[in-house]
C-alpha positions as CSV (number, residue, x, y, z in Angstrom):
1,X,-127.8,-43.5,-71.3
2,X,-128.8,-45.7,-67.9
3,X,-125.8,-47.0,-66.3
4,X,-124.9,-51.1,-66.9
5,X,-124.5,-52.1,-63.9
6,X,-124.2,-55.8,-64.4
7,X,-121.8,-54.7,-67.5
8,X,-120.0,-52.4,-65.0
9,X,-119.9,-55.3,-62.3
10,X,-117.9,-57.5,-65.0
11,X,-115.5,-55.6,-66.4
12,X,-114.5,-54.8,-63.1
13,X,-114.4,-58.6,-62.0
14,X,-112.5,-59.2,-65.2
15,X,-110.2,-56.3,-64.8
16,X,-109.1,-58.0,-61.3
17,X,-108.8,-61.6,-62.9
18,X,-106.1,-60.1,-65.0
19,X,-104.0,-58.2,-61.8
20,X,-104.3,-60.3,-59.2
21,X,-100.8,-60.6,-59.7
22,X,-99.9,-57.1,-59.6
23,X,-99.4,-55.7,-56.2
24,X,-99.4,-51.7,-57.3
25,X,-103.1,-52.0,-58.5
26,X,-105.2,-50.4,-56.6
27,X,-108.4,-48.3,-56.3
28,X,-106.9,-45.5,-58.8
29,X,-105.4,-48.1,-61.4
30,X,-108.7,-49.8,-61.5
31,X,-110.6,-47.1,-61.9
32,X,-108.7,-45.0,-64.3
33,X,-108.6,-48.4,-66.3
34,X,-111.9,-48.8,-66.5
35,X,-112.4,-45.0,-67.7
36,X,-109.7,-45.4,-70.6
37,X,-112.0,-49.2,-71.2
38,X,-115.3,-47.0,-71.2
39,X,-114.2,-44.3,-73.3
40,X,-111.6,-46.6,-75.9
41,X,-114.9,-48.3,-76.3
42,X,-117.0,-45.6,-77.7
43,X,-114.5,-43.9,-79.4
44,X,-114.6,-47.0,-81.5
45,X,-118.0,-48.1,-81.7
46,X,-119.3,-44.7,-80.4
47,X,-121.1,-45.8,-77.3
48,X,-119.9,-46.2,-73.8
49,X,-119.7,-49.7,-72.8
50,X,-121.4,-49.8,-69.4
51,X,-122.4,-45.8,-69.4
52,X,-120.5,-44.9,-66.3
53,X,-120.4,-41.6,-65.1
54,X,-116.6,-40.4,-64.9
55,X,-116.1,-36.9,-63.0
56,X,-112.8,-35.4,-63.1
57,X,-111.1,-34.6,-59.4
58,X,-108.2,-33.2,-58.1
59,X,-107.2,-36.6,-57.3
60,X,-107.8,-37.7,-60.7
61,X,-111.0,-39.8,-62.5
62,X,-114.2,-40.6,-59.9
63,X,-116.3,-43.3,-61.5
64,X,-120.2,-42.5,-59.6
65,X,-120.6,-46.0,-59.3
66,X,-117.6,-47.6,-58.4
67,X,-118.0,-47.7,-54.3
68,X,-121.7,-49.0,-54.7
69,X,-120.8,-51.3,-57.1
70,X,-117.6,-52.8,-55.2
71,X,-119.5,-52.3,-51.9
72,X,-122.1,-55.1,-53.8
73,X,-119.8,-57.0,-55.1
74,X,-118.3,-57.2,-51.7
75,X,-121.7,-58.2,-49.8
76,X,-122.1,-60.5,-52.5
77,X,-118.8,-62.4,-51.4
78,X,-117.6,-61.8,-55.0
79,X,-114.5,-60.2,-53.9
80,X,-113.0,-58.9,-51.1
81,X,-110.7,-55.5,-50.0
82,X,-107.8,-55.0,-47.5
83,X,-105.9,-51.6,-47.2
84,X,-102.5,-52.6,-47.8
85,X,-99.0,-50.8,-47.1
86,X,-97.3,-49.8,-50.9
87,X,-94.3,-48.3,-49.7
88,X,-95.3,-44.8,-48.5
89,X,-98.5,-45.1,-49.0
90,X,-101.9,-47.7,-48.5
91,X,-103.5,-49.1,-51.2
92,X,-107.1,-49.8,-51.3
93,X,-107.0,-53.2,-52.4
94,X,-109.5,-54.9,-54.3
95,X,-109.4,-59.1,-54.4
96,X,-111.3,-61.7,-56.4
97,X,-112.7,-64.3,-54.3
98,X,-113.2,-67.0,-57.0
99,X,-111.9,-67.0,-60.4
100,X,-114.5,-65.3,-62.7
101,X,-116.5,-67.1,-65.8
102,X,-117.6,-63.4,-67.3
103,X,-117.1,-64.0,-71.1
104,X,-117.3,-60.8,-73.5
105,X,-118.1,-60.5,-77.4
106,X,-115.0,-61.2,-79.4
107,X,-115.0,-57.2,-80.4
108,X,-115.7,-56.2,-76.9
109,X,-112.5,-58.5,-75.0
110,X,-110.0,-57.7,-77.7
111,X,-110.5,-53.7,-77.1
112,X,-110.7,-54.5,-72.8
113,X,-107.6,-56.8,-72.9
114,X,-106.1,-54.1,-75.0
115,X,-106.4,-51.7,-73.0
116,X,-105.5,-53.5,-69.8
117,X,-102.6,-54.7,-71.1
118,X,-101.7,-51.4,-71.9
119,X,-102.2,-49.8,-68.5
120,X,-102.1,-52.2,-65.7
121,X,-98.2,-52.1,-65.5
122,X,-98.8,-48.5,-64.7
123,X,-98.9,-47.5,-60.8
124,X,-101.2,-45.0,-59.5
125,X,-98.9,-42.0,-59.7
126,X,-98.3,-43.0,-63.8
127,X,-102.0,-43.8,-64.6
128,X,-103.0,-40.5,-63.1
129,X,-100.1,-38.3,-65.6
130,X,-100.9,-40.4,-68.2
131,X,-104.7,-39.6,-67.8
132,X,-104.3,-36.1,-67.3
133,X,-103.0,-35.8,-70.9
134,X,-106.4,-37.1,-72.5
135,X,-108.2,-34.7,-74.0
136,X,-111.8,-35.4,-72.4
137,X,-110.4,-35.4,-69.3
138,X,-108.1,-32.1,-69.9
139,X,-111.7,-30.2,-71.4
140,X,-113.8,-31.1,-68.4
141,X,-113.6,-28.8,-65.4
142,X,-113.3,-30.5,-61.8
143,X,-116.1,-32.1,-60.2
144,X,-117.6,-31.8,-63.6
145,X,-118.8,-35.2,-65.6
146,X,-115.8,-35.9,-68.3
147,X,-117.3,-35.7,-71.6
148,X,-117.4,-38.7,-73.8
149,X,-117.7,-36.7,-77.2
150,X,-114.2,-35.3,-76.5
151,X,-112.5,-38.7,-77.5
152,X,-112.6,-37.9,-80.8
153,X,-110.2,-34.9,-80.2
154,X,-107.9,-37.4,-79.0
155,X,-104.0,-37.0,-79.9
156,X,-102.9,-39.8,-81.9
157,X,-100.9,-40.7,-78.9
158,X,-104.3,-41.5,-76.9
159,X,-106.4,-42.5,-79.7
160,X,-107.2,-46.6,-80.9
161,X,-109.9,-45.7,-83.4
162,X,-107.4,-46.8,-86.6
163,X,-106.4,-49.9,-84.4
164,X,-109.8,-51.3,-83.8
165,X,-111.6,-50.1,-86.7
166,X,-111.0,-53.0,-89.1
167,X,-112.0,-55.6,-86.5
């Protein structure tokens, strides 16, 4: 599986378009959402949309790519970051610079605006529980890549499959 990066770049362009709003989203939100987007994805269609690497940390879910590819994005003058107070903490800030024109498939947007609208009024502390109860990420031991076979031990709870799978 080679990592999509301009896939990856998109999502993650698309994902801000849709929180610019939000003031809790942060590093963590984004990219726990984009692990639940990568992982929804192939357990529906059983491939990983843009074959990102998650590893599973004490802190929560590390995408490998995520700092190159927002570092990029960054030098590119596609976005931009600020560390922002968030009550008692900083959030690392990620900010759209222009609004995107990224257009996905019809099967591919429906499961990504899903799933954002499903997490993305979750803060950091909230994404993190709720990802700690998915199976893939529960079977993986830290620093250790999260397997993508283990979303089909999902709990119903976590699981889309039936949602998606008529579409």
């Amino acid at each position: 599986m080679a990592f999509e990066k301009k896939e990856y770049s998109d999502l993650l362009i698309y994902i801000l378009s849709h929180c610019y709003d939000k003031p809790h989203v942060g590093k963590t939100v984004l990219s726990t959402t984009m692990y639940f987007i990568d992982f929804n994805y192939y357990e529906v269609y059983g491939k990983s949309l843009t074959n990102e690497e998650y590893v599973k940390s004490k802190k929560g879910i590390k995408p490998k790519h995520f700092n190159k590819i927002t570092d990029e994005l960054i030098e590119r003058k596609k976005i931009y970051f600020r560390k922002v107070p968030y009550y008692h903490t900083t959030l690392h800030k990620y900010y759209l610079r222009q609004l995107p024109d990224i257009h996905f498939s019809k099967k591919k947007n429906n499961l990504i605006n899903s799933t954002i609208k499903h997490l993305i009024t979750k803060n950091a502390t909230s994404i993190l529980k709720y990802a700690s109860r998915d199976p893939p990420f529960q079977m993986a031991d830290y620093n250790e890549t999260i397997d993508y076979n283990n979303v089909y031990l999902r709990y119903p709870r976590y699981s889309i499959r039936k949602k998606f799978i008529n579409l």
